[in-house]
DRENPA-3360 file (N, C-alpha, C; in nm, 2 decimals, always signed):
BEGIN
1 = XXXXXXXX = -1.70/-1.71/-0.43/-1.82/-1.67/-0.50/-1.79/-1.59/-0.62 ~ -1.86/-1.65/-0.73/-1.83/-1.53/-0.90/-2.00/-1.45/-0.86 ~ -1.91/-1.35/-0.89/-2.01/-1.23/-0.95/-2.10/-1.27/-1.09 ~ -2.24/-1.19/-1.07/-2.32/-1.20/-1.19/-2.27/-1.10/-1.28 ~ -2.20/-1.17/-1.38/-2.13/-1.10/-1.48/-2.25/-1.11/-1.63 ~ -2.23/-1.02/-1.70/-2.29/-1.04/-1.85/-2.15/-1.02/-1.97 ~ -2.11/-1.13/-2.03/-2.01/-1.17/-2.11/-2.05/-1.10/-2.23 ~ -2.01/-0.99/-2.29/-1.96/-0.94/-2.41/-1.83/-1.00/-2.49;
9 = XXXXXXXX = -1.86/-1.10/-2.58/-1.75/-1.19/-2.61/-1.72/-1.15/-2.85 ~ -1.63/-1.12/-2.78/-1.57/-1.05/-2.97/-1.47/-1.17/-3.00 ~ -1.42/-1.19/-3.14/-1.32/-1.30/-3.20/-1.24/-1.18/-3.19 ~ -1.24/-1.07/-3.25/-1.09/-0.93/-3.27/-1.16/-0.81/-3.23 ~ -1.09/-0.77/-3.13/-1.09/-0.64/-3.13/-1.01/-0.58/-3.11 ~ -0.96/-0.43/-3.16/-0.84/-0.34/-3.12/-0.80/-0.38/-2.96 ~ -0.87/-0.33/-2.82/-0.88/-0.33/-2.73/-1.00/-0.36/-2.63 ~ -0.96/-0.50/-2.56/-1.07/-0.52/-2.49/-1.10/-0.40/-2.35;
17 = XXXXXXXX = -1.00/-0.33/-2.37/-1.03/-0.24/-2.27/-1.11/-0.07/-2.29 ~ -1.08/-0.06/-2.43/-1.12/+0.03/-2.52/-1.29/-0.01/-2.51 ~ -1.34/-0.13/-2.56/-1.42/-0.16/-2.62/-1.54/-0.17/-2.42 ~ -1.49/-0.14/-2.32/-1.49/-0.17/-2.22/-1.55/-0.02/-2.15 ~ -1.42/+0.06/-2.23/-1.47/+0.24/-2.21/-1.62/+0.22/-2.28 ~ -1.61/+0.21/-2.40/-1.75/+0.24/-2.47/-1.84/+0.20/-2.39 ~ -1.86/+0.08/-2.35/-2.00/+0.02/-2.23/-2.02/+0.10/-2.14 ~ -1.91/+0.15/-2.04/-1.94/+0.23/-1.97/-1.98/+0.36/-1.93;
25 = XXXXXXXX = -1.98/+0.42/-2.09/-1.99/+0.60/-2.11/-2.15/+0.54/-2.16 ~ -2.19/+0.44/-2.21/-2.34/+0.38/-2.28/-2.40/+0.34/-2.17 ~ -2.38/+0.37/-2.03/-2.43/+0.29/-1.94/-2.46/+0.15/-1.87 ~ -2.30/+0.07/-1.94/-2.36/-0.09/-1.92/-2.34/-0.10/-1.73 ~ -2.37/-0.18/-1.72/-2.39/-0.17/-1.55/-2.21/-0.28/-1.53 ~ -2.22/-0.31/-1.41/-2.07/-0.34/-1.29/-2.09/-0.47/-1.35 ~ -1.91/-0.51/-1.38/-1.93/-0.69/-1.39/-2.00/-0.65/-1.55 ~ -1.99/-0.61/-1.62/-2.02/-0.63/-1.80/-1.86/-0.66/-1.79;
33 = XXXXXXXX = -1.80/-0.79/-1.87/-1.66/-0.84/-1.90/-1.70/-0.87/-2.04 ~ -1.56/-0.82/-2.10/-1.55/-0.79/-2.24/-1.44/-0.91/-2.28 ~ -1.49/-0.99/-2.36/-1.34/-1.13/-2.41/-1.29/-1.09/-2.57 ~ -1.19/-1.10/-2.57/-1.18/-1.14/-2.74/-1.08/-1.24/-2.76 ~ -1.06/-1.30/-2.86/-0.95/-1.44/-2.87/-0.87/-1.31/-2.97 ~ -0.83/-1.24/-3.00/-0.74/-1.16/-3.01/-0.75/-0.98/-3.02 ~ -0.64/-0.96/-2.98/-0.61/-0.79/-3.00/-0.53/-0.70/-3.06 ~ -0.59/-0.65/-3.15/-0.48/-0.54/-3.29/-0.40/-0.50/-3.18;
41 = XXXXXXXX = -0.46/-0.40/-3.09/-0.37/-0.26/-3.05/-0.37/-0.30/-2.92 ~ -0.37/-0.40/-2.85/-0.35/-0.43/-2.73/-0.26/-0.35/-2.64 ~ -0.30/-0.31/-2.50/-0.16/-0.22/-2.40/-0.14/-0.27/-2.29 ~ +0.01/-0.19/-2.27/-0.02/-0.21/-2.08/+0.00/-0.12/-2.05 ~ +0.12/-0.10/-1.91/+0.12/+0.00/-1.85/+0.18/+0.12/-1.91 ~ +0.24/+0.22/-1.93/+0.31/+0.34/-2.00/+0.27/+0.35/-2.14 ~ +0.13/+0.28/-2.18/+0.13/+0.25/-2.32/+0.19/+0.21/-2.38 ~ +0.26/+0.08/-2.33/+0.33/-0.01/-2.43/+0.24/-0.11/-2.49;
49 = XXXXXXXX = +0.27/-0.16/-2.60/+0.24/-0.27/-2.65/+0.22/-0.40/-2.59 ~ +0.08/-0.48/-2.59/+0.06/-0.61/-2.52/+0.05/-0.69/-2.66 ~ +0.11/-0.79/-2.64/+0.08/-0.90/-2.77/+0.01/-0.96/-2.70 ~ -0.14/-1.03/-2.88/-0.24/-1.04/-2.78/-0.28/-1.16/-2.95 ~ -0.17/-1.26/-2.91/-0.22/-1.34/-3.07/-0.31/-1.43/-3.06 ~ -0.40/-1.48/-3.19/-0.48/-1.55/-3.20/-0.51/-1.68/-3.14 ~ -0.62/-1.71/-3.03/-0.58/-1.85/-2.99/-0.51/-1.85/-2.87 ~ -0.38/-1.79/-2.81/-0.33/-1.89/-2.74/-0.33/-1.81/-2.57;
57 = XXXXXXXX = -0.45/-1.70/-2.64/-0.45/-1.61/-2.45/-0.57/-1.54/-2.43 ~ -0.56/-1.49/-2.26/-0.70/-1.50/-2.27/-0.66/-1.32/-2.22 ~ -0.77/-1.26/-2.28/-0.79/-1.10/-2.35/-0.90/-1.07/-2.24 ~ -0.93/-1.01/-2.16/-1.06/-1.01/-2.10/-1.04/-0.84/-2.04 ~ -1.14/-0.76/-2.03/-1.17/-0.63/-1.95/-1.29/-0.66/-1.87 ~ -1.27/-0.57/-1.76/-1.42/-0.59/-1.63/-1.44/-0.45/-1.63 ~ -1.60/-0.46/-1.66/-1.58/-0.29/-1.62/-1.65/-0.30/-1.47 ~ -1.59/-0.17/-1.40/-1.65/-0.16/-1.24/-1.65/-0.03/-1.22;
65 = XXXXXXXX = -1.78/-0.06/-1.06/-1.80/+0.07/-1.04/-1.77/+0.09/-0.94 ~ -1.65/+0.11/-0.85/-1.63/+0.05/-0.70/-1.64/+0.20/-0.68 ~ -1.68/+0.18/-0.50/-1.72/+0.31/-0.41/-1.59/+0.31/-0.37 ~ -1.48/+0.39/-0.40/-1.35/+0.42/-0.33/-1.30/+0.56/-0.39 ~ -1.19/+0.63/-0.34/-1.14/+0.75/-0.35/-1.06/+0.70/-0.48 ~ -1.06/+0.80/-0.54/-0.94/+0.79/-0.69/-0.80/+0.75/-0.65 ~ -0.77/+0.78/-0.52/-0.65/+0.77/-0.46/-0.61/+0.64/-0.40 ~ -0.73/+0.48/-0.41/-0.70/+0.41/-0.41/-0.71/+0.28/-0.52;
73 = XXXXXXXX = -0.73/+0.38/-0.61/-0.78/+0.33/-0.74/-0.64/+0.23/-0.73 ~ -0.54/+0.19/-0.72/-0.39/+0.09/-0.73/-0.47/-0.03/-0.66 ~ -0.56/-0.04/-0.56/-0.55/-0.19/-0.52/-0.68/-0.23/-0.58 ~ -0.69/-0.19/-0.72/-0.83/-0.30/-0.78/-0.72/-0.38/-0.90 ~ -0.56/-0.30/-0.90/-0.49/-0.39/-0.99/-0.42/-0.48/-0.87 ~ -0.37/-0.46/-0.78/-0.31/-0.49/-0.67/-0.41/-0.68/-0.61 ~ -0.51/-0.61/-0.67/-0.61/-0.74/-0.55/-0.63/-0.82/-0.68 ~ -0.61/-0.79/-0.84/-0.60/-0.85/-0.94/-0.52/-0.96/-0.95;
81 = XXXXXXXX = -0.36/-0.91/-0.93/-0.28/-0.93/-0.93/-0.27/-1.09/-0.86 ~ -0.31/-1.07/-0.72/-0.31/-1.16/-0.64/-0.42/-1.30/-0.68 ~ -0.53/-1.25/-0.77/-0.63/-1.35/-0.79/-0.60/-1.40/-0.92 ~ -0.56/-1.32/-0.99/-0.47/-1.42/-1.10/-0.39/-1.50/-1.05 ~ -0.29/-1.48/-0.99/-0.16/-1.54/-0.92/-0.25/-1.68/-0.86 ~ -0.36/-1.61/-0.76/-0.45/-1.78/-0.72/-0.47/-1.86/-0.81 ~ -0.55/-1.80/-0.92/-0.67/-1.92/-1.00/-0.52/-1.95/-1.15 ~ -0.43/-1.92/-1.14/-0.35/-1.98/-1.22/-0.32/-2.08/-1.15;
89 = XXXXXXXX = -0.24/-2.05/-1.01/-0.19/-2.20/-0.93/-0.30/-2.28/-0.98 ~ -0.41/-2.28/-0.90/-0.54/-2.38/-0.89/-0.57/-2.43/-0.98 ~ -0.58/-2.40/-1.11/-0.61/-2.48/-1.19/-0.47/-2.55/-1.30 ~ -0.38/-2.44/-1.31/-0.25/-2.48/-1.41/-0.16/-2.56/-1.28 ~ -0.16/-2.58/-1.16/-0.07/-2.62/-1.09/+0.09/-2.58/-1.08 ~ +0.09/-2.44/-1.10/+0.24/-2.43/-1.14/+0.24/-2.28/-1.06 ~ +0.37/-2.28/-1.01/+0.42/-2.18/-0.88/+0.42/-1.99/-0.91 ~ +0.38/-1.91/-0.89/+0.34/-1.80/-0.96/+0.39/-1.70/-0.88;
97 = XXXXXXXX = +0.41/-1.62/-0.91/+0.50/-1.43/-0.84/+0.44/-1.36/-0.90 ~ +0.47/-1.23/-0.82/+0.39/-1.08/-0.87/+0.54/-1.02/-0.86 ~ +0.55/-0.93/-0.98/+0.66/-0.86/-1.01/+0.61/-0.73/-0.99 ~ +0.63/-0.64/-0.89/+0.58/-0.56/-0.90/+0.57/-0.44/-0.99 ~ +0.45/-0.39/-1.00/+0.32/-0.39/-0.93/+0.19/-0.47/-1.04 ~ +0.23/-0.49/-1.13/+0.12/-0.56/-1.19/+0.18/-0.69/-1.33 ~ +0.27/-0.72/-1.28/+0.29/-0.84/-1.36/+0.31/-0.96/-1.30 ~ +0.23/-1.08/-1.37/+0.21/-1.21/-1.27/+0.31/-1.29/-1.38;
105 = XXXXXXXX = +0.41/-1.39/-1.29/+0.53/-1.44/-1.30/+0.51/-1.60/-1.34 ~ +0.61/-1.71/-1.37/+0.59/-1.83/-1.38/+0.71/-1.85/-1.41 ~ +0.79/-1.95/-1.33/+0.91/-1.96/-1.38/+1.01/-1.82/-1.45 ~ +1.03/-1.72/-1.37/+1.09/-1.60/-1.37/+1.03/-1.53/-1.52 ~ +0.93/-1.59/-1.57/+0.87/-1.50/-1.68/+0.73/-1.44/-1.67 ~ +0.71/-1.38/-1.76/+0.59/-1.28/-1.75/+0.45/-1.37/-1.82 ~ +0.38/-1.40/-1.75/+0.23/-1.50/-1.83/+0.12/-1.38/-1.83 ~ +0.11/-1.25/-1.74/+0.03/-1.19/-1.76/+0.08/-1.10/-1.75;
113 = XXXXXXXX = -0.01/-0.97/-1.79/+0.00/-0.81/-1.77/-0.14/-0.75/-1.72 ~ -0.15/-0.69/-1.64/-0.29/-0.59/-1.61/-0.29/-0.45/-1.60 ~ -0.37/-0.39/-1.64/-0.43/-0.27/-1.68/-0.54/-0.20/-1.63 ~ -0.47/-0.16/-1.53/-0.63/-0.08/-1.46/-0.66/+0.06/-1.54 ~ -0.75/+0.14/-1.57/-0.78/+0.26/-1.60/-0.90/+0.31/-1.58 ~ -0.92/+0.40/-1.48/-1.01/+0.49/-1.39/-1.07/+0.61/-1.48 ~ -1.16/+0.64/-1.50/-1.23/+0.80/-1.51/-1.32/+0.85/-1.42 ~ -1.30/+0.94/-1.40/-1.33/+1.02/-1.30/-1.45/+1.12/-1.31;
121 = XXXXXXXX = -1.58/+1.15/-1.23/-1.60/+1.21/-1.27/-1.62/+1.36/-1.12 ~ -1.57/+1.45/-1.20/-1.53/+1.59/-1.08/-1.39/+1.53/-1.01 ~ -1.42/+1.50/-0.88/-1.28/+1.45/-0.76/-1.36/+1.31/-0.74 ~ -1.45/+1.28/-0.81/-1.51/+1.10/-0.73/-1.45/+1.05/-0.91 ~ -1.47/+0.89/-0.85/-1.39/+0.79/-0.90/-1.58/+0.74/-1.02 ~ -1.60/+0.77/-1.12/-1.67/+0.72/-1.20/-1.70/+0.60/-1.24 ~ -1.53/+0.52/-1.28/-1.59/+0.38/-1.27/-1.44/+0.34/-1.30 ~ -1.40/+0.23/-1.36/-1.28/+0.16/-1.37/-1.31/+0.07/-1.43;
129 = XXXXXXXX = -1.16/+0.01/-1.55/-1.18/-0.07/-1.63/-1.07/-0.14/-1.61 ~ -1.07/-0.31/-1.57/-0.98/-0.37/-1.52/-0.98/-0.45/-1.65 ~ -0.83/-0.47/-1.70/-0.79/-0.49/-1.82/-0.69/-0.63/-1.78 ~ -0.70/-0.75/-1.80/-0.61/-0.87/-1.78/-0.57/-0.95/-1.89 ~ -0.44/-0.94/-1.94/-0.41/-1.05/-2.03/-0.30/-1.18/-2.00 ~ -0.38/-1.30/-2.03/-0.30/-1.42/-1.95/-0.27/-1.47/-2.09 ~ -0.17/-1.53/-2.08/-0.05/-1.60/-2.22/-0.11/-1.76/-2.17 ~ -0.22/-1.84/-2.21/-0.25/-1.98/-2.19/-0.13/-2.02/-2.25;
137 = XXXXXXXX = -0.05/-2.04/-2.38/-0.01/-2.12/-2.45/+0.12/-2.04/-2.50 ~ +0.22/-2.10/-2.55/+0.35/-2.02/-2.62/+0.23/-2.04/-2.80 ~ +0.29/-1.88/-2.85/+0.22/-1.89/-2.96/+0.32/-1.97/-3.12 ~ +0.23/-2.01/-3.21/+0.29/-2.08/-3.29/+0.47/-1.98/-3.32 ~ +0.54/-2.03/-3.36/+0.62/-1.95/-3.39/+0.75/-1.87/-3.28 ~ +0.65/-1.90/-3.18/+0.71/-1.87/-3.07/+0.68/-1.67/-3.00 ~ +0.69/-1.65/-2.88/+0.69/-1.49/-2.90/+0.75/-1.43/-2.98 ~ +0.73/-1.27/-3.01/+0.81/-1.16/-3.11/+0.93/-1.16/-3.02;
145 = XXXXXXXX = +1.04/-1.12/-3.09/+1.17/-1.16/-3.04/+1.20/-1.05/-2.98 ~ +1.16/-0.93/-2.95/+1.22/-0.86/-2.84/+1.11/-0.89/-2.76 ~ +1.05/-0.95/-2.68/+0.99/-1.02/-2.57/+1.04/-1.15/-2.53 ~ +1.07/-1.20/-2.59/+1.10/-1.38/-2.65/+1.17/-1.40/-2.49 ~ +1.28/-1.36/-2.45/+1.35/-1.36/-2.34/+1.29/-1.33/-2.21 ~ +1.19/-1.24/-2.18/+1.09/-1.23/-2.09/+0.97/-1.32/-2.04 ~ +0.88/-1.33/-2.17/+0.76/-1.35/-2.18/+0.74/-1.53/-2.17 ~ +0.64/-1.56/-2.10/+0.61/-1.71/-2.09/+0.42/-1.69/-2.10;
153 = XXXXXXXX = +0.45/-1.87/-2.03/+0.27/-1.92/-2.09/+0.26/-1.97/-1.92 ~ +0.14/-2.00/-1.89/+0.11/-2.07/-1.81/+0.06/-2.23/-1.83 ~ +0.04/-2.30/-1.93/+0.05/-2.45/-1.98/+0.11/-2.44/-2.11 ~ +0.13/-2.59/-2.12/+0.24/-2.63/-2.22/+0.16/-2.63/-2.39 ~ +0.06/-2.60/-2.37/-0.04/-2.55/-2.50/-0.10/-2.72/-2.57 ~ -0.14/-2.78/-2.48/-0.19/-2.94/-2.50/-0.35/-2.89/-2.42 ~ -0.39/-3.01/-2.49/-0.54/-3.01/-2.39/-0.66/-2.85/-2.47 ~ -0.77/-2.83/-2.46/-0.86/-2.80/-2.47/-0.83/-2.61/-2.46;
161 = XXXXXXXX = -0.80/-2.54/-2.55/-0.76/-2.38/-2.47/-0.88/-2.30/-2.47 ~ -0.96/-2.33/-2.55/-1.10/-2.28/-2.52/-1.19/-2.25/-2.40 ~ -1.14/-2.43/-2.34/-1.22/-2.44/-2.21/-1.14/-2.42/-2.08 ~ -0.96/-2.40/-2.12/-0.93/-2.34/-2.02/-0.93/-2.18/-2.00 ~ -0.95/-2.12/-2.13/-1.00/-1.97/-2.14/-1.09/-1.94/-2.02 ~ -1.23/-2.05/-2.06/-1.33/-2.01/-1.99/-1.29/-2.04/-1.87 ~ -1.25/-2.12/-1.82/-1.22/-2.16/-1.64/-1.11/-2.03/-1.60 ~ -1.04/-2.00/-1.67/-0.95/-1.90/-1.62/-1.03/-1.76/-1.55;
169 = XXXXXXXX = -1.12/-1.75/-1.69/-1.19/-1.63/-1.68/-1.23/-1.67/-1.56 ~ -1.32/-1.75/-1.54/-1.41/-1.74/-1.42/-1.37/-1.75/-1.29 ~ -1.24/-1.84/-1.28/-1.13/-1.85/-1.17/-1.08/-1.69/-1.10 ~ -1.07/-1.68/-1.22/-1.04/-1.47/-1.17/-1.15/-1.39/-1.09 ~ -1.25/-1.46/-1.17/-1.34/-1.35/-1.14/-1.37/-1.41/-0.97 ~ -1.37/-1.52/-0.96/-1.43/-1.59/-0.82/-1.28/-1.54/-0.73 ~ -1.17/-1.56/-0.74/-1.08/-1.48/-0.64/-1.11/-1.32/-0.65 ~ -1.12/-1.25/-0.76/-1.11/-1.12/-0.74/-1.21/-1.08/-0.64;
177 = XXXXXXXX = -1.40/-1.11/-0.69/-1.48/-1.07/-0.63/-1.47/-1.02/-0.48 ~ -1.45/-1.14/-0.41/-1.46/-1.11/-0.27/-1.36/-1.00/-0.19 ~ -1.19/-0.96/-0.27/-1.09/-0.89/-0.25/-1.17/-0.76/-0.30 ~ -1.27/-0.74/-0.41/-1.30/-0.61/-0.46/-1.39/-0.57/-0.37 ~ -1.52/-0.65/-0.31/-1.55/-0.64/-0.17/-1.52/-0.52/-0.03 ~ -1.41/-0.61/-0.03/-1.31/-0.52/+0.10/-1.25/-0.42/+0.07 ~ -1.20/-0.37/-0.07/-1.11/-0.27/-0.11/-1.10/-0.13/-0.01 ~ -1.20/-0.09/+0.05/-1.21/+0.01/+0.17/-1.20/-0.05/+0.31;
185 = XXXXXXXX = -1.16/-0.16/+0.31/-1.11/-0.19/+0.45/-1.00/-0.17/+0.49 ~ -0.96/-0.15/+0.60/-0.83/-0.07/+0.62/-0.79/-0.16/+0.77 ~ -0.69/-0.23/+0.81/-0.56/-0.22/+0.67/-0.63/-0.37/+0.56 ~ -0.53/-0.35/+0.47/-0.61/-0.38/+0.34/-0.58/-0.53/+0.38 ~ -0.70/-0.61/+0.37/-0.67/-0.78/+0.40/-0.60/-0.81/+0.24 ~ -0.54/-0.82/+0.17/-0.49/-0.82/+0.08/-0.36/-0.82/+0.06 ~ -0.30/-0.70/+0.16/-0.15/-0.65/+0.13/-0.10/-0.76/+0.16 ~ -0.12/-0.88/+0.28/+0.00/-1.00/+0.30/+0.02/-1.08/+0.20;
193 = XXXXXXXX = -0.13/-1.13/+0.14/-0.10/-1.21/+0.00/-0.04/-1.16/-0.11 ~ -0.03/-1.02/-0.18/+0.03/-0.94/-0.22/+0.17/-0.96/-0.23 ~ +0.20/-0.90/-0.08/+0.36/-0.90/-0.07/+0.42/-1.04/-0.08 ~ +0.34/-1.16/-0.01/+0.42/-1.27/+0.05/+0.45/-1.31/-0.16 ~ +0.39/-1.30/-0.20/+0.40/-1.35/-0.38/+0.52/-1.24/-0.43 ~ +0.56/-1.15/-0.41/+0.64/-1.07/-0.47/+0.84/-1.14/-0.45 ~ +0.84/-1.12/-0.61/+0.97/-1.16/-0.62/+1.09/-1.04/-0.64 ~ +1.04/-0.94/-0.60/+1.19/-0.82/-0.60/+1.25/-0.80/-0.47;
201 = XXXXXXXX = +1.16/-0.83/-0.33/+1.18/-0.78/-0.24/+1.36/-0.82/-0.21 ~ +1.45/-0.78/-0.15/+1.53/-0.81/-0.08/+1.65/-0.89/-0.21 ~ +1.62/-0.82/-0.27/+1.74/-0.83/-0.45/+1.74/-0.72/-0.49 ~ +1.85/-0.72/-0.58/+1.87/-0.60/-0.65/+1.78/-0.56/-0.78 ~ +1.77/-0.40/-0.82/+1.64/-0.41/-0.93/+1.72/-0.29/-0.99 ~ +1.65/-0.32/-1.14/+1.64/-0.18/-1.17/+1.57/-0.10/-1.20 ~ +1.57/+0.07/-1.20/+1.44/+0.14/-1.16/+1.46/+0.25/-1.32 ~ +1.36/+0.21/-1.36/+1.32/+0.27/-1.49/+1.23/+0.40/-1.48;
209 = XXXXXXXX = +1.25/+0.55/-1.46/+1.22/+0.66/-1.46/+1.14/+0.69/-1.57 ~ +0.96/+0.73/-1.54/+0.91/+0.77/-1.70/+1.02/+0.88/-1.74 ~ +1.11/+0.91/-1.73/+1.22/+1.03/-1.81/+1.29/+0.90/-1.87 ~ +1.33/+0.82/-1.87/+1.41/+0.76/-1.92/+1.53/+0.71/-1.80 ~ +1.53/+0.80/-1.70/+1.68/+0.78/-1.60/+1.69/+0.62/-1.54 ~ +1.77/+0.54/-1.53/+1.81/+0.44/-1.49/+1.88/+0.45/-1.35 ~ +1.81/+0.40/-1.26/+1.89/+0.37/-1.12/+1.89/+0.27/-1.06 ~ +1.99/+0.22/-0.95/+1.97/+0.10/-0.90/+1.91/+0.11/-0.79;
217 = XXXXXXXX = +1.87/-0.03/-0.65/+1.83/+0.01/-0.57/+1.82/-0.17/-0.55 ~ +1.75/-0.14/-0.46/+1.69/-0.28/-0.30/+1.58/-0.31/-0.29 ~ +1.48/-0.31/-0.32/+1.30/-0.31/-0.25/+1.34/-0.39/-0.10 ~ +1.29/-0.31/-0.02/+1.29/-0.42/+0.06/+1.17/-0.41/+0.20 ~ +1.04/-0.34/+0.13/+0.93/-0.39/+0.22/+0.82/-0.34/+0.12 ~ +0.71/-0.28/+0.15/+0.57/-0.28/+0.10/+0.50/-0.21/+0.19 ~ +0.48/-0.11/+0.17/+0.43/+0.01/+0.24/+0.24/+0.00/+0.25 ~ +0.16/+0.05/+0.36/-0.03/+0.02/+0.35/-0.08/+0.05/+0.20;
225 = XXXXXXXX = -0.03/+0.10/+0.14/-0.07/+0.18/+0.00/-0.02/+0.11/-0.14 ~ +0.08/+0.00/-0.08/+0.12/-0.07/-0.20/+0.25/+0.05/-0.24 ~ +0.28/+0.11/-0.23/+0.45/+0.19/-0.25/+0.49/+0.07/-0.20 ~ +0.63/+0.12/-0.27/+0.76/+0.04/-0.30/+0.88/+0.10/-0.17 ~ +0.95/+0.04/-0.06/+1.00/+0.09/+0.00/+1.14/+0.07/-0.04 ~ +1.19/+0.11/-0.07/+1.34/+0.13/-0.16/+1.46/+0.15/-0.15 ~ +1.60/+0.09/-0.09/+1.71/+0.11/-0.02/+1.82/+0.15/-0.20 ~ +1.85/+0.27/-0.20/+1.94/+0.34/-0.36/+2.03/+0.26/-0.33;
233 = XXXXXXXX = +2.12/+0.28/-0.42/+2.26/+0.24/-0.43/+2.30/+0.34/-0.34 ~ +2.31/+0.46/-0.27/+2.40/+0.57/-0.27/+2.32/+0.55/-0.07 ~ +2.20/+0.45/-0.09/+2.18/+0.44/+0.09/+2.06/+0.55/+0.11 ~ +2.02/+0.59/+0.05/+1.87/+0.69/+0.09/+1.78/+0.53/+0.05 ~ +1.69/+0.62/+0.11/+1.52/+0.53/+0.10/+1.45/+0.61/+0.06 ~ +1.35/+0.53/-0.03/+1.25/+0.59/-0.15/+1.13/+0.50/-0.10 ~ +1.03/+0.54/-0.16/+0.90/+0.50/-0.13/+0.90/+0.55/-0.28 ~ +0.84/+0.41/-0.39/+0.76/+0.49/-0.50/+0.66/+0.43/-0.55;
241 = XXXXXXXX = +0.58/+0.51/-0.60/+0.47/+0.43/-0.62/+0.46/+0.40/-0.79 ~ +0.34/+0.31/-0.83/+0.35/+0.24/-0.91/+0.36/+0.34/-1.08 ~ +0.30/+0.46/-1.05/+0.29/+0.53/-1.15/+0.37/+0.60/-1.21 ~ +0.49/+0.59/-1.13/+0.63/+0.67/-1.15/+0.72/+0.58/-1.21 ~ +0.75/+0.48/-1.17/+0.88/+0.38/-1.24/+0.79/+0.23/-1.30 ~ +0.93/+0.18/-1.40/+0.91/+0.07/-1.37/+1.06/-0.03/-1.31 ~ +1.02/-0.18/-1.25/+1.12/-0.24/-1.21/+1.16/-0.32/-1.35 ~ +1.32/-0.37/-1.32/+1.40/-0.49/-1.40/+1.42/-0.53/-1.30;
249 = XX = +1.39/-0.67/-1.30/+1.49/-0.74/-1.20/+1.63/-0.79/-1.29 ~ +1.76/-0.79/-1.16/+1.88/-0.77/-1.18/+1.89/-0.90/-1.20;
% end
């Protein structure tokens, strides 16, 4: 089932997720989704840089208002994750992973990035702005070359990208819906499809410290909360969660 959404659709904007805050502090109501076919200042997680070129991807923010503690604010990217991962198989036909915690895979490369960002108001959760960018197509020229090695598309850039824009969008929205639903159910019907898609578990990784520090380690389960259970090089176990590191796979 898709949610009754109202489509705010721009050709450029800095940030569809920016442009996503403003609706929300102006009172637009739950399900206003923000599109643009491209984005100046595009981000992801740590504030890095998302390339977001003309044409060949689809740019979209959701704003929401979900009734949950701030503290589970991780599984509205978590249940994201997973419904991209669906409505890409479904419609592109092509085999897909979650790298944890918020990048969706295709042939060991990156086709998407998500961006959840919460405000809060007092200790309650105000609203949240779910931020998704999917790579439909390799762009002319190819990616910027320090991504080039990473980054992929989900189709071969033939056929109609307009109209697979729009089916994408709505494919998402029809998996996400029902997962955003349950988000306070416990345990989370979610975490199996989650985990069973994740491609670090039980390989080696590397663990990227917001300090900068570099360590190795194991993933090798998925904790009720979506933490990372973690075997070091040195044999301790870590639990970490998404807001502290990121992974490389080895």
């Amino acid at each position: 089932m898709i949610p009754k959404y109202t489509l705010y659709p721009y050709e450029t904007l800095p940030s569809t997720n920016d442009m996503a805050h403003t609706l929300a502090q102006t009172g637009a109501p739950e399900w206003s989704v923000v599109v643009a076919h491209t984005q100046t200042a595009g981000r992801g997680r740590l504030n890095r840089k998302f390339h977001s070129p003309r044409g060949t991807g689809l740019y979209m923010s959701v704003l929401l208002r979900p009734q949950i503690a701030p503290c589970d604010a991780l599984k509205i990217t978590t249940a994201a994750a997973v419904s991209v991962a669906e409505a890409v198989e479904r419609i592109f036909g092509v085999d897909v992973k979650i790298k944890w915690v918020n990048d969706v895979l295709v042939a060991g490369k990156k086709v998407c990035g998500i961006l959840t960002e919460s405000r809060l108001s007092g200790e309650a959760l105000d609203y949240a702005v779910l931020g998704i960018g999917v790579n439909l197509a390799t762009p002319s020229g190819d990616f910027p070359e320090e991504i080039r090695e990473i980054a992929g598309a989900v189709s071969d850039g033939t056929g109609d990208l307009g109209k697979m824009r729009t089916q994408l969008m709505e494919g998402i929205l029809e998996a996400f819906y029902p997962r955003y639903q349950n988000l306070n159910v416990k345990p989370c019907p979610f975490l199996e499809d989650y985990k069973a898609r994740l491609c670090c578990l039980n390989r080696p990784v590397h663990i990227l410290g917001e300090d900068g520090t570099l360590e190795k380690g194991t993933p090798v389960d998925l904790e009720p909360d979506f933490s990372l259970r973690i075997v070091m090089e040195d044999g301790q176990v870590k639990c970490l969660r998404a807001g502290e590191i990121s992974l490389r796979l080895s």
